[in-house]
FITOR-265703 format. One record per atom (N, C-alpha, C): x, z, y. Coordinates in pm, whole numbers, plus 50000, padded with zeros to 5 digits. Each point is the difference from the previous one (the first is absolute). Layout:
BEGIN
XZY
...
//
This chain:
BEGIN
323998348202517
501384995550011
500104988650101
501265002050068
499574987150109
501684998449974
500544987250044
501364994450009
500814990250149
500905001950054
499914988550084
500744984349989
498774996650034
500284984350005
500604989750146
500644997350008
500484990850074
499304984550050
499854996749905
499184985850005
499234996149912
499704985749964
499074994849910
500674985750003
499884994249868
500204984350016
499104993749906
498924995050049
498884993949896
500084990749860
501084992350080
500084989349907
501074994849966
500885010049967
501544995749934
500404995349932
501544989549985
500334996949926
501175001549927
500685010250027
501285001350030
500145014849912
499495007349965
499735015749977
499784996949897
500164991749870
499125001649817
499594985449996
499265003149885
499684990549966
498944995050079
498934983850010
499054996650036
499765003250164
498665002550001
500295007050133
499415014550038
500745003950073
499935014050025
499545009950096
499265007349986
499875015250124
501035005350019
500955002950110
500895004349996
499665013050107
500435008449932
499765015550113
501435005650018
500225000050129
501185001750059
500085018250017
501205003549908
499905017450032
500585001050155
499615016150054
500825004050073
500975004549963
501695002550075
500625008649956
500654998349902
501504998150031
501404994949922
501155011150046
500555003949877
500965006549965
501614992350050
500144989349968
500864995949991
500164986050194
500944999349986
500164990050185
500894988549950
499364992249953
501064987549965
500654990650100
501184994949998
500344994350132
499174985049992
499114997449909
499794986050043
497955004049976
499195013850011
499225000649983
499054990950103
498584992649960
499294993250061
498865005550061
499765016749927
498675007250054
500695013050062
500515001050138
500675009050001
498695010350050
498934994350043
498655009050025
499655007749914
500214997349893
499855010149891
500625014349950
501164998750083
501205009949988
499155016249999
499515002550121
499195012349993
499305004249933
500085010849909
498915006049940
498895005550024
499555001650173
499425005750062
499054989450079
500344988849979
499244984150064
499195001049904
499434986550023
498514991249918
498885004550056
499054998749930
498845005249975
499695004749879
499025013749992
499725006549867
498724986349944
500315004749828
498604990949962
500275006949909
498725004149928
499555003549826
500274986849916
500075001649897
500434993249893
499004986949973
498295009350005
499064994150010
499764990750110
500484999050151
500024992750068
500694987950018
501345003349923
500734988849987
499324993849862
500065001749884
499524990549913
498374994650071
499285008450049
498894992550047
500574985850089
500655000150095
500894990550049
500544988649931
500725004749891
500714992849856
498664988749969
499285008249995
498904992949861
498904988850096
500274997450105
499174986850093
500774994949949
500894998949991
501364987549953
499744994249890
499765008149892
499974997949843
499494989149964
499454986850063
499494987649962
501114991350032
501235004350076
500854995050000
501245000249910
499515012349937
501705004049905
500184987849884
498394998549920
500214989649892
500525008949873
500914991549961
500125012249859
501285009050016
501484994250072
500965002250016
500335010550147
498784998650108
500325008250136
499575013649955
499765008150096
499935016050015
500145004850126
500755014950002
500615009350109
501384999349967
500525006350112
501394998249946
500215014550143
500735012349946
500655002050118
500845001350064
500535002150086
501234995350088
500605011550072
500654995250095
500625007550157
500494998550045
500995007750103
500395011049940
499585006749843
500295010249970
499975002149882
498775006749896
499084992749949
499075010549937
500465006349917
500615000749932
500695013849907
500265013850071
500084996250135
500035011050100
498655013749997
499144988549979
498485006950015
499604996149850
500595004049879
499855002449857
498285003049943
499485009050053
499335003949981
498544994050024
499804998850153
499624985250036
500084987849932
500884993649985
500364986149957
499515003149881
500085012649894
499414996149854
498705002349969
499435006050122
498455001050010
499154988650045
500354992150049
499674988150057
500374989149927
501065001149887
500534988349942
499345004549886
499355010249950
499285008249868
498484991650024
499655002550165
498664994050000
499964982950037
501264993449987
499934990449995
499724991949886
500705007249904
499854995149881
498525003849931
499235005650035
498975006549930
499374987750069
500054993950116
499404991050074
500214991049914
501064993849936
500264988449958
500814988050013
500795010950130
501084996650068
501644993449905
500624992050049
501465003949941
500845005550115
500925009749938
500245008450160
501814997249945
500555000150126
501424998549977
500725005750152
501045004950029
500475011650121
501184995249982
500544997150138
501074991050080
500975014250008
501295003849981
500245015749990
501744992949994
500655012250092
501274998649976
500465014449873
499075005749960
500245006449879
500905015250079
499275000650086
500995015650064
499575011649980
498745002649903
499385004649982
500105012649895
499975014849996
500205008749902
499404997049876
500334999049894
499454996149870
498525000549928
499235010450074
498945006649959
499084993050072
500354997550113
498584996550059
500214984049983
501104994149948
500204988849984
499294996449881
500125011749912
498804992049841
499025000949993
499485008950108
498264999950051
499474990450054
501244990150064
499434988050015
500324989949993
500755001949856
500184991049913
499484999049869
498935009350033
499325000549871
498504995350025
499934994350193
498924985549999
500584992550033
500784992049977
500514991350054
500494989749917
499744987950060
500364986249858
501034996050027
500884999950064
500964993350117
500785005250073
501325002549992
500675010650090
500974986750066
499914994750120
501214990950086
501055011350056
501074997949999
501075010550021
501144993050076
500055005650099
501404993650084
501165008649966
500764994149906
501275004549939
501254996750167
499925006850075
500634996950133
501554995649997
500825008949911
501404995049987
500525006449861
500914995249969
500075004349840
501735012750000
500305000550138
500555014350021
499925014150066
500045009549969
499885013750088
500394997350112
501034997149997
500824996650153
498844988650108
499724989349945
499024993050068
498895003450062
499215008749884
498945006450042
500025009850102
500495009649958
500445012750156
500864989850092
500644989750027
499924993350097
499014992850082
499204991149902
499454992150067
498375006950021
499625005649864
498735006750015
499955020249993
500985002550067
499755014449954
499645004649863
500314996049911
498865004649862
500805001149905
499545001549865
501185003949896
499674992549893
500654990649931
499924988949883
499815009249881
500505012549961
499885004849904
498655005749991
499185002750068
498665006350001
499104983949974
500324987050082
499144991250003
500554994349827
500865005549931
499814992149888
499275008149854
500345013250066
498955008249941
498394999550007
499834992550098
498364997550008
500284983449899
500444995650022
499974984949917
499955005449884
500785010249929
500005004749831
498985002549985
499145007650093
498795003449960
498404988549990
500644989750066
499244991950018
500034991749861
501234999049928
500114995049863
499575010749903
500175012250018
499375009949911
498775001449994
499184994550064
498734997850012
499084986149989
501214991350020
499654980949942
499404998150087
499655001950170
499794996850062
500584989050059
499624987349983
500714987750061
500624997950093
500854994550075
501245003850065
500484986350072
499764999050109
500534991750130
500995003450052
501794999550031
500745001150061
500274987750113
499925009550124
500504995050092
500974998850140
501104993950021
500925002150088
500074989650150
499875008650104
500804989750118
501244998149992
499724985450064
501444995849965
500525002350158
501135009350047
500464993250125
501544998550007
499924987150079
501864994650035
500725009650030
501195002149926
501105008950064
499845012149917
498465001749929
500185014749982
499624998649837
499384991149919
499784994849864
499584988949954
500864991750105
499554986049955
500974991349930
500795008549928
501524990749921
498834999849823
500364988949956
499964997849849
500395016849912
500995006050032
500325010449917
499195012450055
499395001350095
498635004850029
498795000449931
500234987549994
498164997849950
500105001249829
501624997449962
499905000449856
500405015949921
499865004650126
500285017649958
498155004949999
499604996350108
498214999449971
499584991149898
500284996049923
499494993549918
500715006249862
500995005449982
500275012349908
499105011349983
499995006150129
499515013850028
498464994349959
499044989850057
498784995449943
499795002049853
501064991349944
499844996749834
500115015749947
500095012150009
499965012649940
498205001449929
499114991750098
498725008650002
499574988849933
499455004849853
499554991649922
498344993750056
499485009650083
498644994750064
499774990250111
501584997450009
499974988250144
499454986149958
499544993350087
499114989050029
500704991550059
500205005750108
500684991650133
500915002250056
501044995850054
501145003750072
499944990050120
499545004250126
499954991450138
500635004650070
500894986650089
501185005250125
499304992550158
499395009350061
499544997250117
501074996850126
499694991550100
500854995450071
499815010350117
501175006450078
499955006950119
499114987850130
498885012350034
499874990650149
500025009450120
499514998450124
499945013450106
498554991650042
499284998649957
498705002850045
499315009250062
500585012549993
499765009250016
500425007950117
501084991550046
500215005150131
499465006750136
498634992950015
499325002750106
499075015049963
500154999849896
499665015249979
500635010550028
501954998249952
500965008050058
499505001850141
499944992150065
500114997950142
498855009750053
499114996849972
498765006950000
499735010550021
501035006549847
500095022949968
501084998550065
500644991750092
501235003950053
501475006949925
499874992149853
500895006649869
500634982450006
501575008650011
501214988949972
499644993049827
500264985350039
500194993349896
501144998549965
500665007549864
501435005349980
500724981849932
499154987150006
499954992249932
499884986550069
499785006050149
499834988150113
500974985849993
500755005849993
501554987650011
500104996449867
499475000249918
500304999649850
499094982549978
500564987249955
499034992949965
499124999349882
498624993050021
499094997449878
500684990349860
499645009249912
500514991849885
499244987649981
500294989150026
499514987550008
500134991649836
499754993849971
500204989849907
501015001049930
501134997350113
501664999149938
500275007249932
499455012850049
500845013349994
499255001849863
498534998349958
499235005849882
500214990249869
500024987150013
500104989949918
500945003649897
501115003850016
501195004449918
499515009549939
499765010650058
499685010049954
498705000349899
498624992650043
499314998349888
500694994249847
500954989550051
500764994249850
500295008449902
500735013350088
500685009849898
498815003349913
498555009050120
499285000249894
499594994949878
499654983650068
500084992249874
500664998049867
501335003550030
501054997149931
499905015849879
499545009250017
499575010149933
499315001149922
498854993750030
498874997049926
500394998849795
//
């Protein structure tokens, strides 16, 4: 079995808990207007690797994880490559791994509990909390991504929600407190995090020669998030 991978990030912090292996999938379903890996888009990019090659990779690290780090995987989308991702996250755990997969949940149901049935940790970018938003901003469909969240509580798999925040397009208080409704459904949630829009990523657009649909749009700065964390707060 081989899968493609995109990248590697040794020593993460940002992907789970502690610190992390992060294996970047190839190949995303969905085109978000504020995406940061647009290299990933192709399903036909990366490089192939066996399952065994990447955890061999994983496991130099492992003096770094401590008790709380692991793998974690990412993308574009590993739910894409189902099959893959639960063979590798199956032999992670046999390793001794804690494994947890970065996923916008776009994923058909089946191959989604194959690999969620290694997995300690599901982080989930809940992108916008309407149909209309989503087939706007990300091509994709909210009713399928909340059907993978049910299943993620039907299974007690622990549960990270997460949203960009960007100006103009969900950065009002009655935004963030409609995500923070739609959150509170899943009795397995943990976390509810609102990430700030940046364009870091720009020079990559530039790069694949793919319009940044988001150019003129500013970074959610301080101002703009401060409020908006309150609401969270104010939920609690």
């Amino acid at each position: 079995m081989q899968g493609r991978v995109n990248a590697f990030q040794t020593l993460g912090t940002l992907e789970g808990p502690g610190i992390r292996f992060v294996v970047f999938f190839q190949g995303c379903p969905l085109r978000c207007a504020y995406c940061h890996n647009p290299e990933t888009w192709d399903t036909s990019g990366g490089t192939l690797y066996t399952p065994e090659q990447v955890l061999e990779k994983a496991l130099r690290y492992k003096s770094y994880f401590g008790e709380n780090g692991g793998i974690t995987l990412s993308g574009g989308e590993p739910l894409l490559q189902s099959a893959f991702a639960a063979e590798l996250l199956r032999k992670a755990k046999a390793a001794g791994l804690h494994t947890a997969i970065c996923t916008a949940g776009t994923s058909d149901l089946d191959g989604a509990r194959a690999v969620l049935a290694c997995t300690d940790l599901v982080i989930a970018d809940l992108k916008f909390t309407t149909e209309e938003e989503y087939y706007r901003y990300c091509g994709g469909n909210l009713k399928r991504v909340l059907n993978f969240l049910h299943l993620t509580q039907q299974m007690e798999i622990p549960l990270w929600i997460r949203q960009v925040i960007v100006p103009t397009i969900n950065d009002t208080p009655a935004s963030v407190a409609a995500l923070q409704k739609m959150a509170a459904r899943f009795s397995n949630l943990e976390k509810l995090e609102l990430l700030p829009f940046r364009k870091l990523c720009l020079e990559k657009y530039d790069t694949l020669n793919i319009p940044f649909p988001l150019r003129s749009t500013p970074e959610a700065d301080y101002a703009v998030m401060h409020p908006l964390w309150d609401v969270l707060d104010k939920c609690k």
